[in-house]
RODO-2510 file (C-alpha; in nm, 4 decimals, decimal comma):
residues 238
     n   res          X          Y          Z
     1     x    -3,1415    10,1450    -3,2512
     2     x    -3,2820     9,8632    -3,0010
     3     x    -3,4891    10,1306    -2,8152
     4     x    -3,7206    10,1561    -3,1227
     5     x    -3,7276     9,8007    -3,2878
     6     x    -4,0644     9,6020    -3,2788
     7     x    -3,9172     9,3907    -3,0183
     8     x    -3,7611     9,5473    -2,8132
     9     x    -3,9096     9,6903    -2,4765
    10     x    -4,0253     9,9816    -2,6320
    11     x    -4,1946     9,8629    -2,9597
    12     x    -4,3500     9,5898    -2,7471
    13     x    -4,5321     9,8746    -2,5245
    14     x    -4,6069    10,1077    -2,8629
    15     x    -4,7593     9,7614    -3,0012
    16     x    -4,9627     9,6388    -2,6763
    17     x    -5,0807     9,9920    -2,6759
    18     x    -5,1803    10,0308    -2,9966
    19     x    -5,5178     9,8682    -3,0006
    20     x    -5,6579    10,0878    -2,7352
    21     x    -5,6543    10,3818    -2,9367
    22     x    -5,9835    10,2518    -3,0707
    23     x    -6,1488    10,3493    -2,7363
    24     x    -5,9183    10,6734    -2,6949
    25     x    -6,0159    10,8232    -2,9430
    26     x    -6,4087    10,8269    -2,9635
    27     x    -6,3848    10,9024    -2,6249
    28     x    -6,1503    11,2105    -2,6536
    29     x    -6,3938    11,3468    -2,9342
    30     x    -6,6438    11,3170    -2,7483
    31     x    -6,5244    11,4956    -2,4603
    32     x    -6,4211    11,7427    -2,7007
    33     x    -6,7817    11,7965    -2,8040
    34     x    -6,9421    11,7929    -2,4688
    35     x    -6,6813    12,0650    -2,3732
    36     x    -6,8544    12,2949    -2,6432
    37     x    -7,1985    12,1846    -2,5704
    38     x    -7,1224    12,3332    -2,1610
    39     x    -6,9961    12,5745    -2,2911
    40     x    -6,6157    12,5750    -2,2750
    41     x    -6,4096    12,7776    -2,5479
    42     x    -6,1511    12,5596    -2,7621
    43     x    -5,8523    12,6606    -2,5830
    44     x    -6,0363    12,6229    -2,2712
    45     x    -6,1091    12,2899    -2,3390
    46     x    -5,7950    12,1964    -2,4684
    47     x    -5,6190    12,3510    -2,1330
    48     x    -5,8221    12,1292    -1,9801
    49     x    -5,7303    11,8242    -2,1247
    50     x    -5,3568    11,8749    -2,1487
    51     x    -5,3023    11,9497    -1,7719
    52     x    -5,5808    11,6674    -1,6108
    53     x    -5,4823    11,3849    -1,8548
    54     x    -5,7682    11,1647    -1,6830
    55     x    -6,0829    11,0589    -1,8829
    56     x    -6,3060    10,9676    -1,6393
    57     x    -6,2364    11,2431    -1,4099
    58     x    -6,3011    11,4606    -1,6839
    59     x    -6,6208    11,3736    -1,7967
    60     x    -6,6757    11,3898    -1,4490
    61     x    -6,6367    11,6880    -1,3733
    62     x    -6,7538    11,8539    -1,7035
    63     x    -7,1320    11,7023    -1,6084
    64     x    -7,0624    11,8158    -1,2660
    65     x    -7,0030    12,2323    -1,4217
    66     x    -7,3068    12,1652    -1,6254
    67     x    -7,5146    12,1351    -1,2627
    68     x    -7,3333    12,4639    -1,1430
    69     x    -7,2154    12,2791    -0,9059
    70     x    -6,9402    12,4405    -0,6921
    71     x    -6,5646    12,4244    -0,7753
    72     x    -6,4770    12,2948    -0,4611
    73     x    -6,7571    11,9574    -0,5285
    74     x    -6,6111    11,9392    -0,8685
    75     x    -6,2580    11,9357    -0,7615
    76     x    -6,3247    11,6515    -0,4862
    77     x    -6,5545    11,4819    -0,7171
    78     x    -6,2535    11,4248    -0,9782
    79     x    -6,0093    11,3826    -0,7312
    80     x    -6,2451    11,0898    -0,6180
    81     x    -6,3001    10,9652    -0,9823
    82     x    -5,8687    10,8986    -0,9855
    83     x    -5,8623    10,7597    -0,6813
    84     x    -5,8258    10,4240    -0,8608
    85     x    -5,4666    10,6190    -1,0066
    86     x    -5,3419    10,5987    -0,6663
    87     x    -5,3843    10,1926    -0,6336
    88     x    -5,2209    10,1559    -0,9897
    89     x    -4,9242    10,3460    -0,9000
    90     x    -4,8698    10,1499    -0,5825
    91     x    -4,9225     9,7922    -0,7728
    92     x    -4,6525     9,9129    -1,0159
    93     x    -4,3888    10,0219    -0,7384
    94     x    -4,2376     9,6627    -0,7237
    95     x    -4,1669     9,7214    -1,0629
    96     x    -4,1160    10,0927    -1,1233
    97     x    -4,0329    10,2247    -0,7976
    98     x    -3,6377    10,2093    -0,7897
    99     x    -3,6395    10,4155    -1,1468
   100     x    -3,5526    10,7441    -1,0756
   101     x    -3,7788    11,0660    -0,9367
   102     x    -3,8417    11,2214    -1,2847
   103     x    -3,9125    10,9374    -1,4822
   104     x    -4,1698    10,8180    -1,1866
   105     x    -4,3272    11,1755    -1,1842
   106     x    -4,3875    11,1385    -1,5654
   107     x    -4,5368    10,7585    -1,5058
   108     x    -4,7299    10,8863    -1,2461
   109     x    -4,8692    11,1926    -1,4839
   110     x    -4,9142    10,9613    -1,8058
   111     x    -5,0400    10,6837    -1,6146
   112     x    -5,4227    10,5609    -1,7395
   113     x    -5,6076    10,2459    -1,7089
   114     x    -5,4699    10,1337    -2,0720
   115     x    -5,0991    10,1579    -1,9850
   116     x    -5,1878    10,0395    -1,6460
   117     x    -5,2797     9,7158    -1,8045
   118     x    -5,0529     9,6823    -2,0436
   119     x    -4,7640     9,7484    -1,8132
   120     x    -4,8764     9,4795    -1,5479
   121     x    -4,9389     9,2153    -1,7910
   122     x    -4,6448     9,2129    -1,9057
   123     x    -4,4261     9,3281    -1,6404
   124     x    -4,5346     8,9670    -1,4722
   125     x    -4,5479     8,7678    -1,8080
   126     x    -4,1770     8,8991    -1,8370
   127     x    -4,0698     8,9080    -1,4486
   128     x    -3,6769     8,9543    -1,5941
   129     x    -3,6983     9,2721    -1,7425
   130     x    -3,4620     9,5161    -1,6073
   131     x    -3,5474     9,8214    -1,4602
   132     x    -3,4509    10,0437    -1,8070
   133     x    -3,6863     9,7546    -2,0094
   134     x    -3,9597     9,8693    -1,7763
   135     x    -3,9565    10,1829    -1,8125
   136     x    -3,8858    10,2115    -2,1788
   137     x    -4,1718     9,9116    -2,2473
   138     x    -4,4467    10,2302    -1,9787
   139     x    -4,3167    10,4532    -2,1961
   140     x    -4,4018    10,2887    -2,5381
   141     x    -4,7597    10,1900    -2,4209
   142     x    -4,8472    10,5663    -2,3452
   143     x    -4,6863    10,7305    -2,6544
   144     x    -4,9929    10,7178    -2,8916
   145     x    -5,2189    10,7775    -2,6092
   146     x    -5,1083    11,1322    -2,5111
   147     x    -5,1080    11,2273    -2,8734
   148     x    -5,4646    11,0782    -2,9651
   149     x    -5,6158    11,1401    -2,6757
   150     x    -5,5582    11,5043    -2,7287
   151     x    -5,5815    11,5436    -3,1022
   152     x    -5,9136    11,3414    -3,0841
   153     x    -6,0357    11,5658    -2,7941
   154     x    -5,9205    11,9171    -3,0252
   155     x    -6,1305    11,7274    -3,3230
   156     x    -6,4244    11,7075    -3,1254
   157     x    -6,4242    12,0059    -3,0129
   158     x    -6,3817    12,1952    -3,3678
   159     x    -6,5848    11,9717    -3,4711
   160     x    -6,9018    11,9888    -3,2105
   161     x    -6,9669    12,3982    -3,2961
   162     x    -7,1199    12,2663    -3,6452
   163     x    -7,3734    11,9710    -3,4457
   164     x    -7,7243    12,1028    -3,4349
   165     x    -7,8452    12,1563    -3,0711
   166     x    -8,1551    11,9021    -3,1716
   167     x    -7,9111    11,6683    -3,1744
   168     x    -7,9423    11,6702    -2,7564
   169     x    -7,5843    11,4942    -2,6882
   170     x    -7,6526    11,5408    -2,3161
   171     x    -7,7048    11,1849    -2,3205
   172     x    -7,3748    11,0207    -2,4355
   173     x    -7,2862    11,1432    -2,0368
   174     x    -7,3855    10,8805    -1,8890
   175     x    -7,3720    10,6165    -2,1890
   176     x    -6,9766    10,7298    -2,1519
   177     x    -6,9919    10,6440    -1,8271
   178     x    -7,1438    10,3055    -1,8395
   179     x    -6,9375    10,2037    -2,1007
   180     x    -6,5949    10,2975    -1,9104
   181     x    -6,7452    10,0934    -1,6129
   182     x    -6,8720     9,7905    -1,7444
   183     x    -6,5130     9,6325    -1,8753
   184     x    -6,3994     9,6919    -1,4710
   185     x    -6,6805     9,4550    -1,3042
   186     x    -6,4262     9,1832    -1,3416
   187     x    -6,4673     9,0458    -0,9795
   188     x    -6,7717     8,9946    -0,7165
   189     x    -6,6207     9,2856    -0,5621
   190     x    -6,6208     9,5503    -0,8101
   191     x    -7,0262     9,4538    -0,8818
   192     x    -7,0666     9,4431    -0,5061
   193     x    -6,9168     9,8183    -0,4847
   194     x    -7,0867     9,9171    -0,8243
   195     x    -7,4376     9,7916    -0,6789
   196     x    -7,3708     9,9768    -0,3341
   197     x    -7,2792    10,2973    -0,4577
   198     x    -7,5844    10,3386    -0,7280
   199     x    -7,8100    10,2052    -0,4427
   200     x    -7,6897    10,5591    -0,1982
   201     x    -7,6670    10,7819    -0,5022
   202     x    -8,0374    10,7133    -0,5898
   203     x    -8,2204    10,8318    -0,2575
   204     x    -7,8813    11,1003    -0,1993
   205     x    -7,9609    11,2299    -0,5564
   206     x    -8,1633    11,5470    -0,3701
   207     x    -7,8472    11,6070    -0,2079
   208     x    -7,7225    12,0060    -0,2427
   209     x    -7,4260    12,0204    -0,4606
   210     x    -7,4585    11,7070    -0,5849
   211     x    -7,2719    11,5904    -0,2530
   212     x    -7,4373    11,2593    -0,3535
   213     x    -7,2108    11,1669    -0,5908
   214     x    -6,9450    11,1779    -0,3268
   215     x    -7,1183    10,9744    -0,0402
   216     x    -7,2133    10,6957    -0,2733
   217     x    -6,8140    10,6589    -0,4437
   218     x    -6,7323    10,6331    -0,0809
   219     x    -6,9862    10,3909    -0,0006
   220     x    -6,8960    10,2062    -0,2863
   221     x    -6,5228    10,1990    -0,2098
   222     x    -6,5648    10,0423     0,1045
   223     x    -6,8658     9,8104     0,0569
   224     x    -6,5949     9,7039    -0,2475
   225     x    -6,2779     9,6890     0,0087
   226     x    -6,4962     9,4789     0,2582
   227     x    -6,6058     9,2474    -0,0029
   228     x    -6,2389     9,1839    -0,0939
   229     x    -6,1313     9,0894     0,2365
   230     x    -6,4409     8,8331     0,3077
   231     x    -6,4045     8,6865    -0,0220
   232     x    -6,0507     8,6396     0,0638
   233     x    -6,0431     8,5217     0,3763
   234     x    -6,3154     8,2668     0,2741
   235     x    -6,0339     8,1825     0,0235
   236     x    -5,7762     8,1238     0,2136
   237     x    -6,0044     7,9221     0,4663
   238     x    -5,9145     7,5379     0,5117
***
């Protein structure tokens, strides 16, 4: 009965994760309507969704297939996108990484920037939770996502066959974009790898297979990395 009371572990993580489904969900219909508009059949779409799991890399990719741009781009260009995944999953091993393979394969799989959050701020507000609190308190904060995230994204994409093509939604790309980035420019870092990596994709823009996209995510990881280090060592400097 304690797994599924408001306070416990659990019902903490279904309520911290609760308010984010105001963002999920415009954003999975969305998706879901973009997916029609290049061209993708429902189940396609929904296929999709299911097996990636990953917003950003999503939307990524589906403006990338509207380019015709190669698989191969596409694929690299998503993989890119989640790199951030792979820096979240290794800031949560002091706290996750004892729990057993399968229930770290499913973090891993259901792991997003919202229960990312959620599960560090109060994984070090809380520092004495066990291991089981942990993992019960990860798997309350992604609960509703999966399920809204999904639903939302087979609304939109019912829903997007009636929009009139006038309606030219080829814009909410990028305004998608811009509003998934803006809430991460938290430090000088993160506007110091933002700046560098719109700086190279301008002029590599002309670049074949929109190869552009690539060089200036790398150039913007480690302009972003670099920055980090000087502003800490002139930190930590007497």
């Amino acid at each position: 009965m304690t797994f599924a009371t408001a306070n416990s572990p659990f019902g903490k993580g279904v309520r911290d994760g609760a308010p984010f489904m105001l963002v999920v969900a415009p954003f999975g219909m969305l998706f879901g309507v973009l997916a029609g508009e290049a061209g993708l059949k429902l189940g396609e779409t929904m296929v999709f969704t299911i097996t990636s799991f990953a917003g950003a890399a999503q939307f990524t990719a589906l403006q990338l297939m509207q380019d015709d741009t190669p698989t191969v781009i596409v694929l690299v260009s998503a993989l890119a996108v989640n790199l951030r995944l792979a820096m979240y999953s290794a800031s949560l091993t002091p706290w996750l990484g004892a729990a057993p393979l399968v229930q770290r394969v499913l973090a891993a799989f259901f792991l997003v920037d919202q229960s990312y959050a959620c599960a560090v701020t109060r994984y070090e507000t809380e520092p004495d939770m066990t291991l089981p609190q942990r993992m019960r308190y990860y798997a309350g904060s992604v609960i509703l996502v999966t399920p809204v995230w999904c639903l939302s994204t087979l609304a939109g994409a019912v829903l997007g066959a009636g929009i009139p093509e006038s309606w030219a939604l080829d814009f909410a790309l990028p305004i998608a974009f811009i509003s998934m980035i803006m809430p991460m420019m938290r430090t000088r870092a993160h506007v110091i790898a933002a700046l560098v990596a719109v700086a190279v994709a301008l002029p590599a823009a002309a670049v074949p297979y929109n190869l552009g996209l690539i060089l200036a995510g790398f150039a913007g990881m480690v302009a972003g990395a670099r920055a980090e280090q000087v502003i800490e060592r002139r930190r930590c400097a007497p």
